[in-house]
C-alpha positions as CSV (number, residue, x, y, z in Angstrom):
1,X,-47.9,27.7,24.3
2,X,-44.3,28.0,23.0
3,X,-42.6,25.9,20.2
4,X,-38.8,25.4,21.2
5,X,-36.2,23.2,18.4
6,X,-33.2,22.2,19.9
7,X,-30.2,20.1,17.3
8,X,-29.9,17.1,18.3
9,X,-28.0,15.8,19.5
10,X,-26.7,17.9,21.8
11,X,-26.2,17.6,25.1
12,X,-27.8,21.0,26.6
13,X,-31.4,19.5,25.6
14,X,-32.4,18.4,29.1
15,X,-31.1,21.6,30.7
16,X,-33.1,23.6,28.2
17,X,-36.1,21.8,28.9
18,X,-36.1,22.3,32.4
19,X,-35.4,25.8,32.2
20,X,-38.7,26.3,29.8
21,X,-41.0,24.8,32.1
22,X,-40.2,27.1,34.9
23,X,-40.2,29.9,32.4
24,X,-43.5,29.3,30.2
25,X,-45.2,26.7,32.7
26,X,-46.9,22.9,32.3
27,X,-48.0,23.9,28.5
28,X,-44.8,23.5,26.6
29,X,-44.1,21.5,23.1
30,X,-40.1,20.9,22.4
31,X,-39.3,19.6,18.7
32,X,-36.1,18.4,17.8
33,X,-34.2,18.9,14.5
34,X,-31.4,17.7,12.6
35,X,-29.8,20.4,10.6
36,X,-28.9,19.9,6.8
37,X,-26.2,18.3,6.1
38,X,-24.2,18.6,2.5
39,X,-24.3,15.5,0.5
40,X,-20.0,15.7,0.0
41,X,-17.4,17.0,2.6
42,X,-14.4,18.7,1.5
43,X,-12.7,15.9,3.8
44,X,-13.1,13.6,0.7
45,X,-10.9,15.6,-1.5
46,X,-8.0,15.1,1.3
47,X,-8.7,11.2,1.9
48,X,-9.1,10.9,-2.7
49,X,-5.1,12.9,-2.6
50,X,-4.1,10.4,0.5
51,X,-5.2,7.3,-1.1
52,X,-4.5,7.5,-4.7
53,X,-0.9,9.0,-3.8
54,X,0.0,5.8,-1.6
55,X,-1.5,3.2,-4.5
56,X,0.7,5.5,-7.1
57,X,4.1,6.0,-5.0
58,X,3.9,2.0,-3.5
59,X,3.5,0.8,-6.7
60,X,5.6,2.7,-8.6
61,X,8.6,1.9,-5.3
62,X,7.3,-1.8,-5.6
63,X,8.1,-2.3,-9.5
64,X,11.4,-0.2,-9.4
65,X,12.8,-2.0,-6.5
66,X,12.2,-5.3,-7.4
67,X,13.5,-4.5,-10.8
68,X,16.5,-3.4,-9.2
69,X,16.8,-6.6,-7.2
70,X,16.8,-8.7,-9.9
71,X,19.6,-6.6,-11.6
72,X,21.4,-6.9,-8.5
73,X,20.9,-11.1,-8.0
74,X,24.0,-11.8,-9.9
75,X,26.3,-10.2,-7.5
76,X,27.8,-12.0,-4.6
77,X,29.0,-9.6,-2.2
78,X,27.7,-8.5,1.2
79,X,26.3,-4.9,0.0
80,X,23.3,-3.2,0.7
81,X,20.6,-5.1,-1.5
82,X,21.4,-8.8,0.1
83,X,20.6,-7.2,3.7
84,X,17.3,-5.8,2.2
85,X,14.4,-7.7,3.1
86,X,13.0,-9.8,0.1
87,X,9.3,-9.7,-1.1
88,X,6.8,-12.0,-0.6
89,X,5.5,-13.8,-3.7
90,X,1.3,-14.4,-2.8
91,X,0.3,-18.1,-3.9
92,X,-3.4,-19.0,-4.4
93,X,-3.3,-20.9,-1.2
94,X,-2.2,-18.2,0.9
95,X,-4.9,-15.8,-0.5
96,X,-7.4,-18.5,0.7
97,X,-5.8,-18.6,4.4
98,X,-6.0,-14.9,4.3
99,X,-9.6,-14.4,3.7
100,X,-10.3,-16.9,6.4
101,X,-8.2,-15.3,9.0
102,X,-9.8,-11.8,7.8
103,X,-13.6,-13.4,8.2
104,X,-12.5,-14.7,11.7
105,X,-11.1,-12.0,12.6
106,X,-13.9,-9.5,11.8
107,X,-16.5,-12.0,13.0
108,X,-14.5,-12.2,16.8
109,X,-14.1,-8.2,16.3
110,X,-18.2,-7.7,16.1
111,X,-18.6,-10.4,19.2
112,X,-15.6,-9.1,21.5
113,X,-14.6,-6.0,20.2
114,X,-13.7,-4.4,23.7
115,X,-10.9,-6.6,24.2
116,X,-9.7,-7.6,21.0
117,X,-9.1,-3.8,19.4
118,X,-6.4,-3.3,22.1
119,X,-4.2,-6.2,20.5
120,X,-5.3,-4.2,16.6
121,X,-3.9,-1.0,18.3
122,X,-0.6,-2.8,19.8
123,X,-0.4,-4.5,16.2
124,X,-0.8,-1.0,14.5
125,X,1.7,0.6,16.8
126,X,4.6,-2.2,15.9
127,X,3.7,-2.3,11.9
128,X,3.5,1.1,11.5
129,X,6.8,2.3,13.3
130,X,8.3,-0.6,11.1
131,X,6.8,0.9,8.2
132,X,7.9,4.3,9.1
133,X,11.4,3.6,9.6
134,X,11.5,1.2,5.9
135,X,10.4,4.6,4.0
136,X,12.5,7.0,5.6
137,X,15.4,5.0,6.2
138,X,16.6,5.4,2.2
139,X,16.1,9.0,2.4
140,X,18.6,8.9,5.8
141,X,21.3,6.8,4.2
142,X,21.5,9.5,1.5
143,X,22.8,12.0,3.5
144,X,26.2,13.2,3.7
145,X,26.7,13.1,7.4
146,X,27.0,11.2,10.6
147,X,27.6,8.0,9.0
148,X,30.0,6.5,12.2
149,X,28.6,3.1,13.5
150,X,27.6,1.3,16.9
151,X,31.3,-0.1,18.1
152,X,32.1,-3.8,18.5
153,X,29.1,-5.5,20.9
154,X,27.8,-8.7,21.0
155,X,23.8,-7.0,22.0
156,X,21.3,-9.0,19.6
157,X,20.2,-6.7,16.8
158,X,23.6,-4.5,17.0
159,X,26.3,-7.4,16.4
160,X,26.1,-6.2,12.8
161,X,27.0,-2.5,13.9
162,X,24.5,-0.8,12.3
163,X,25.1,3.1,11.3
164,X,24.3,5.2,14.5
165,X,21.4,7.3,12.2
166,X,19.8,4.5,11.8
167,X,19.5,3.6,15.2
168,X,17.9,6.9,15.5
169,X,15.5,6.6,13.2
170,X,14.3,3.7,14.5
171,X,13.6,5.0,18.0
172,X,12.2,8.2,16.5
173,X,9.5,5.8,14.8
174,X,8.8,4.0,17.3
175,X,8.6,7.0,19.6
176,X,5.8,8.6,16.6
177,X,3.7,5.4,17.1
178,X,3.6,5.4,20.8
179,X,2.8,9.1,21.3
180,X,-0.5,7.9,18.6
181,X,-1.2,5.1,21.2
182,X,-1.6,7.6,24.3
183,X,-2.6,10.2,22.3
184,X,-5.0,8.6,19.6
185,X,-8.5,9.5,21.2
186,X,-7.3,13.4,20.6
187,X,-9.7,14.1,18.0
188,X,-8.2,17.3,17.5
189,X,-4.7,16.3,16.2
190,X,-4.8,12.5,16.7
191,X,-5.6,11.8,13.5
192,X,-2.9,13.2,11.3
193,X,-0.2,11.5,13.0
194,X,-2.5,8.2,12.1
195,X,-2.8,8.8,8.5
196,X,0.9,9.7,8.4
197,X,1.7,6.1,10.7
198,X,-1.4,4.5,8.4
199,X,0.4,5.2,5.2
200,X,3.9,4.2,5.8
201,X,1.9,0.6,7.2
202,X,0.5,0.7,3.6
203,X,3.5,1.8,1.7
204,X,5.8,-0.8,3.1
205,X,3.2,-3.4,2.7
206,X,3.3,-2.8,-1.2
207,X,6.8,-2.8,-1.5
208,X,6.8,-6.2,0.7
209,X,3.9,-8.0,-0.9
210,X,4.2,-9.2,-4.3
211,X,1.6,-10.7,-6.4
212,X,3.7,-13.1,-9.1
213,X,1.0,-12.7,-12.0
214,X,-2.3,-11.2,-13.1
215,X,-4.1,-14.3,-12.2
216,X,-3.2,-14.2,-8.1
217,X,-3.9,-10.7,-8.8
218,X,-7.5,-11.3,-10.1
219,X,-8.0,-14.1,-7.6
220,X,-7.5,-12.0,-4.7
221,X,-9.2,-8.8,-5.8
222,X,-12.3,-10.8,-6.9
223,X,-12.1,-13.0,-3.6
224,X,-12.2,-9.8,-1.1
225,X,-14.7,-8.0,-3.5
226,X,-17.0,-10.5,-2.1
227,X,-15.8,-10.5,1.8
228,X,-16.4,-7.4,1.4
229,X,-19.8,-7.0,-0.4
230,X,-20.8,-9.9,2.3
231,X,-19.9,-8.2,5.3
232,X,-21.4,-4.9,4.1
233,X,-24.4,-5.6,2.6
234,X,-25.8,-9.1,3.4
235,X,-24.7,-9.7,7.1
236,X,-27.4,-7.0,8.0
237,X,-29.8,-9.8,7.3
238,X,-27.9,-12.1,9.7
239,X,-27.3,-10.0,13.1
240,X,-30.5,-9.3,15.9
241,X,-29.8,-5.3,15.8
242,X,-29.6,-5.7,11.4
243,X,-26.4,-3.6,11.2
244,X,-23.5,-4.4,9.2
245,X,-20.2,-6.0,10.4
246,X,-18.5,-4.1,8.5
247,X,-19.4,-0.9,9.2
248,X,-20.1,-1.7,12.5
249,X,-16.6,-3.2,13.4
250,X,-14.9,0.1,11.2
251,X,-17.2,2.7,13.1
252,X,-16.7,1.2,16.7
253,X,-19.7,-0.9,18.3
254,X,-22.6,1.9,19.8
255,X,-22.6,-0.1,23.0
256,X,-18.6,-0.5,23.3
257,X,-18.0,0.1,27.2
258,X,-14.2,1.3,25.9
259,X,-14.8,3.9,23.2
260,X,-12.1,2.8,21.2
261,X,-11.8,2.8,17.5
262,X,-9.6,0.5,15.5
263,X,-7.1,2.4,13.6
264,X,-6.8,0.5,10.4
265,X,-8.4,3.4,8.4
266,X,-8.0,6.7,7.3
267,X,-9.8,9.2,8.7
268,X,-10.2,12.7,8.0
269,X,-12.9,15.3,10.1
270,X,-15.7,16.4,8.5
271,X,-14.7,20.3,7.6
272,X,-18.3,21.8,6.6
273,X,-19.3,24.5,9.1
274,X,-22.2,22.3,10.9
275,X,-24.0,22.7,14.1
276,X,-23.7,19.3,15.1
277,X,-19.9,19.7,14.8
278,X,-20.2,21.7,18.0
279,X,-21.3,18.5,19.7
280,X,-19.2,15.5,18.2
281,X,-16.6,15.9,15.6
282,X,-17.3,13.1,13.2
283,X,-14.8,11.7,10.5
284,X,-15.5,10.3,7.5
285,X,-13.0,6.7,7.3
286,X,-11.6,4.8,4.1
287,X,-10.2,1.3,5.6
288,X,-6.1,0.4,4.3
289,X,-7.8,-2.7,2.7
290,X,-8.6,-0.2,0.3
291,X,-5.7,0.8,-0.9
292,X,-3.8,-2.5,-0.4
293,X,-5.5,-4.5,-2.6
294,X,-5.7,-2.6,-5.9
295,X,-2.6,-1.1,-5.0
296,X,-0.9,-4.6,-5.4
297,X,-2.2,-5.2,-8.8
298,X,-0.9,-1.4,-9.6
299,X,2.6,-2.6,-8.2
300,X,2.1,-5.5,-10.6
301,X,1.8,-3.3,-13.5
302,X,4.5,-1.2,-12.9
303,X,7.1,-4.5,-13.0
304,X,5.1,-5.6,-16.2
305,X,5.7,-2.2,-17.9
306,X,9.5,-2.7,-16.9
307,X,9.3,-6.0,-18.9
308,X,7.8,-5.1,-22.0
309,X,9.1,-1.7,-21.5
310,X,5.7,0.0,-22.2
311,X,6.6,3.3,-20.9
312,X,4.4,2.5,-17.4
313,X,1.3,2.4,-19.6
314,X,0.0,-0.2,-17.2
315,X,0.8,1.4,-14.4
316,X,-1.0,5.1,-15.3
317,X,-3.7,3.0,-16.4
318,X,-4.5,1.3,-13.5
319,X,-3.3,4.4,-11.1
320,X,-6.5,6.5,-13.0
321,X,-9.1,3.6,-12.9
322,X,-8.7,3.3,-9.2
323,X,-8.8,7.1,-9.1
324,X,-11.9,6.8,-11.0
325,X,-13.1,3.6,-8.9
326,X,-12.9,5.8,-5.9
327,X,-14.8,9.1,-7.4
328,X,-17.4,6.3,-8.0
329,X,-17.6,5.0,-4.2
330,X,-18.0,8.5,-3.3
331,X,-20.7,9.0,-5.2
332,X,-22.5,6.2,-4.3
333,X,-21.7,7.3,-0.2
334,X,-23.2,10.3,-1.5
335,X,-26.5,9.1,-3.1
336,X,-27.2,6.0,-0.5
337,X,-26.3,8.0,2.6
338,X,-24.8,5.1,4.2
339,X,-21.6,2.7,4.0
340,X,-20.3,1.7,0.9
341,X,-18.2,-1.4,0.3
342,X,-15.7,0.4,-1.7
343,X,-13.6,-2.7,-3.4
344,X,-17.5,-3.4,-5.3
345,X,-16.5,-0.3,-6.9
346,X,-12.8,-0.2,-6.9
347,X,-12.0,-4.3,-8.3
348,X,-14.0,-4.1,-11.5
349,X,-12.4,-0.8,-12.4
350,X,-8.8,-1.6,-11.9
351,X,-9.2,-5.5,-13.1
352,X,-11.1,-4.1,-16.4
353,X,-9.1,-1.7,-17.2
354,X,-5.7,-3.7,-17.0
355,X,-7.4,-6.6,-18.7
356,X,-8.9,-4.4,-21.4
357,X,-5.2,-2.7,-21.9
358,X,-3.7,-5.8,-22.0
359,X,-5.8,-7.2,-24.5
360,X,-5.7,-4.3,-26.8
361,X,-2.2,-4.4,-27.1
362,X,-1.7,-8.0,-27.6
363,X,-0.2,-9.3,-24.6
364,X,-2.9,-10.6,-22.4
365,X,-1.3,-14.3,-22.4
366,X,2.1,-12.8,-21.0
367,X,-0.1,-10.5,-18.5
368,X,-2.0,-13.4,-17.1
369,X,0.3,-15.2,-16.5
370,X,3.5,-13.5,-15.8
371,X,5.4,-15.7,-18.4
372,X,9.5,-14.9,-18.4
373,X,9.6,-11.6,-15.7
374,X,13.1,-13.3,-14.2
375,X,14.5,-13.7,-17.5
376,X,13.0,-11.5,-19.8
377,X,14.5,-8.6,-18.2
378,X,16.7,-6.8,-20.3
379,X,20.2,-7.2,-18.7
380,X,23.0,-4.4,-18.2
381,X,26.0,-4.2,-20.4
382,X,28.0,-6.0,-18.3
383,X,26.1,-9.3,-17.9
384,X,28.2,-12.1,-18.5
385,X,27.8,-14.0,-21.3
386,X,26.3,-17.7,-20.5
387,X,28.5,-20.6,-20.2
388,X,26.9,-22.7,-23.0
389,X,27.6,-20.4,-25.8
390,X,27.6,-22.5,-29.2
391,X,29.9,-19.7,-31.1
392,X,32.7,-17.5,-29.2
393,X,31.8,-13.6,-29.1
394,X,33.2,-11.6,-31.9
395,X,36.0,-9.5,-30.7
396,X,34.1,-6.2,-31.3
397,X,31.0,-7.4,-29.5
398,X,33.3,-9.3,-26.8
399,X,34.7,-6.0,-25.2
400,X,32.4,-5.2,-22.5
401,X,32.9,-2.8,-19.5
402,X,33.0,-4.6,-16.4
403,X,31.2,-3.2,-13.1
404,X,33.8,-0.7,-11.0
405,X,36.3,-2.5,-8.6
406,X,36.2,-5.7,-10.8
407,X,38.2,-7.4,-13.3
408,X,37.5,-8.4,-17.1
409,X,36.6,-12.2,-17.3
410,X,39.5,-13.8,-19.6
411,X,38.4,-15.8,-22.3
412,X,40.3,-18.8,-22.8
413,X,41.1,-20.5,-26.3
414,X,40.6,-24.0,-26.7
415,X,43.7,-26.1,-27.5
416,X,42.9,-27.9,-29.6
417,X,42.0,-25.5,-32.1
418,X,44.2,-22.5,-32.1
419,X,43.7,-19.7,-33.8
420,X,44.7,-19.0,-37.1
421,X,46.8,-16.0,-37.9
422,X,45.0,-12.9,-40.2
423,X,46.2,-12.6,-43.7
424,X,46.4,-9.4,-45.2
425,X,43.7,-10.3,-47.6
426,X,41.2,-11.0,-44.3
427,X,42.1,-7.1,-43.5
428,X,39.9,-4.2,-44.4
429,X,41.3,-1.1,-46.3
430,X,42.5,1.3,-43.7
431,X,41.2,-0.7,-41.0
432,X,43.0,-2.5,-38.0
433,X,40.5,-5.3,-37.3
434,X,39.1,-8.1,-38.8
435,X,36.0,-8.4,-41.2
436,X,32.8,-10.2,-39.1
């Protein structure tokens, strides 16, 4: 009698076994084994770098743009920032439309998935050549070079003559997400152009979305943390085959006739030398929702440093305790050996941790509530002065520089009281201007 062990799974095992029992006869015993795998993968340290560098460099672009905009809101002229798309300000009651169209939407994934994640992959294609083209297009306009535009047309979406580089840009990107959509089941390569595609999506969708105050942020973190503890770990409970939703939408469905996967995650191989790499290749995933949603109460913090001009304290606060909220869901993948909800670990960090900073400092009740961001912003030099002024500016505070290309405003005196001439006893010694 031999003793054969085959991994598993594999797919020489029934080969194998036939060849024994013409070898060694009827008498044969086959075991099967799975080897040892490590409890972490050197994959998570590339998907902990990827993640916590889009939350940091979105929030960080989120806060200084809109900054910017608001700096810019004065002037009306045709230049660049008007033709910038605005940001969307989140209300409570489109945080509750969103949740319900995320719950259907994962619910109608789990029952039709074969013919629904076709329509995800078209939607990831369009959204993430559009995010593509929004973060490289500043670094394009910055060059030197090539800066002629389309000629006089009437086409739709040239009228405007757009510069001829960034009409190339934008058929680059879109030519980078359609060689993902032929390409995308190329395990081999596949999967770096989607984490490249995955976080422009996620970087132009922080600088686009904009939670107002600390309590829509709060709202919608606390709101997902439970879709997502729901889907994960109760809706096991609730299917026939007592798998989760969640994992079982992210994963792909075992009994999918397509053998498509949706690509609304990161993925990164597994790069331990394994024996049952040598018969699948299998990834470990971290979904965007991830690294949306505390990302948008990071962007939040970086515009509420600007305000109170706290040297980004907020925003290196939160940027660490999603850091840390991550290391945690690691951890926990590690220990349960199984899908982790990771906004169960990633919400309580980030929301304590700004909460806590906010409180410690004194400013909680302007945090909450985002109290006087529009006009508590501290305005350049060459603001003008409002028009209900109760005293005239002195004349050495009066002289400010105007912006390039424009001219001083004149400041009329009234009539009726004109002004008085200055006596030499008004004068100061050696001095050429009146006393204030």
């Amino acid at each position: 009698m031999t003793r054969l062990a085959f991994p598993w799974p594999c797919s020489a095992t029934k080969t194998c076994w036939t060849f024994s029992r013409q070898t060694f006869g009827r008498v044969v015993r086959a075991a099967l084994y799975a080897p040892k795998e490590p409890m972490l993968d050197y994959n998570m340290v590339i998907i902990f770098i990827m993640a916590v560098g889009t939350v940091a460099l979105g929030g960080y672009w989120a806060g200084s743009r809109d900054v910017k905009r608001r700096y810019m809101k004065h002037k009306r002229d045709d230049g660049l920032e008007k033709q910038e798309d605005e940001a969307v300000d989140v209300t409570p009651v489109m945080i509750c439309v969103f949740v319900v169209m995320c719950c259907s939407m994962l619910v109608l994934l789990y029952y039709f998935y074969d013919k629904l994640v076709y329509v995800i992959i078209g939607i990831f294609c369009l959204a993430s050549s559009t995010g593509l083209y929004s973060c490289l297009a500043p670094l394009v306009q910055r060059l030197p070079f090539c800066q002629c535009r389309v000629p006089d047309n009437s086409l739709p979406y040239l009228h405007k003559r757009p510069q001829v580089r960034l009409l190339l840009l934008a058929l680059l990107c879109l030519a980078a997400s359609v060689v993902w959509g032929v390409f995308r089941n190329e395990d081999q390569w596949a999967w770096i152009l989607q984490d490249a595609l995955g976080i422009a999506f996620c970087l132009y969708t922080l600088k686009t979305i904009r939670l107002p105050t600390f309590k829509a942020c709060t709202l919608l973190l606390l709101v997902l943390f439970v879709y997502d503890v729901f889907f994960v770990f109760i809706t096991p409970f609730l299917t026939k085959s007592g798998n989760s939703i969640m994992v079982e939408v992210a994963t792909g469905p075992s009994d999918s006739a397509t053998h498509e996967k949706l690509p609304m995650v990161l993925k990164v191989p597994r790069l331990n030398a394994s024996p049952l790499a040598l018969c699948d290749r299998p990834f470990s995933l971290l979904g965007f929702g991830d690294i949306l949603v505390p990302g948008l109460l990071v962007a939040y913090c970086h515009r509420f440093d600007i305000q109170v001009q706290s040297s980004r304290v907020y925003f290196v606060a939160c940027t660490i305790a999603y850091g840390v909220g991550l290391l945690v869901t690691f951890m926990a993948l590690a220990l349960m050996q199984r899908g982790q909800p990771a906004l169960l670990y990633l919400v309580p960090c980030t929301l304590v941790t700004s909460g806590a900073l906010a409180l410690w400092r004194r400013e909680l009740g302007m945090f909450w509530t985002g109290s006087g961001f529009a006009k508590d912003l501290p305005q350049p030099p060459w603001a003008p002065a409002p028009a209900a002024s109760p005293q005239p500016p002195k004349a050495s505070a009066a002289l400010s520089q105007p912006p390039p290309g424009e001219d001083a405003p004149e400041c009329p005196v009234p009539a009726e009281q004109p002004p008085e001439p200055s006596t030499p006893e008004e004068m100061r010694p050696g001095s050429s201007e009146p006393t204030a």
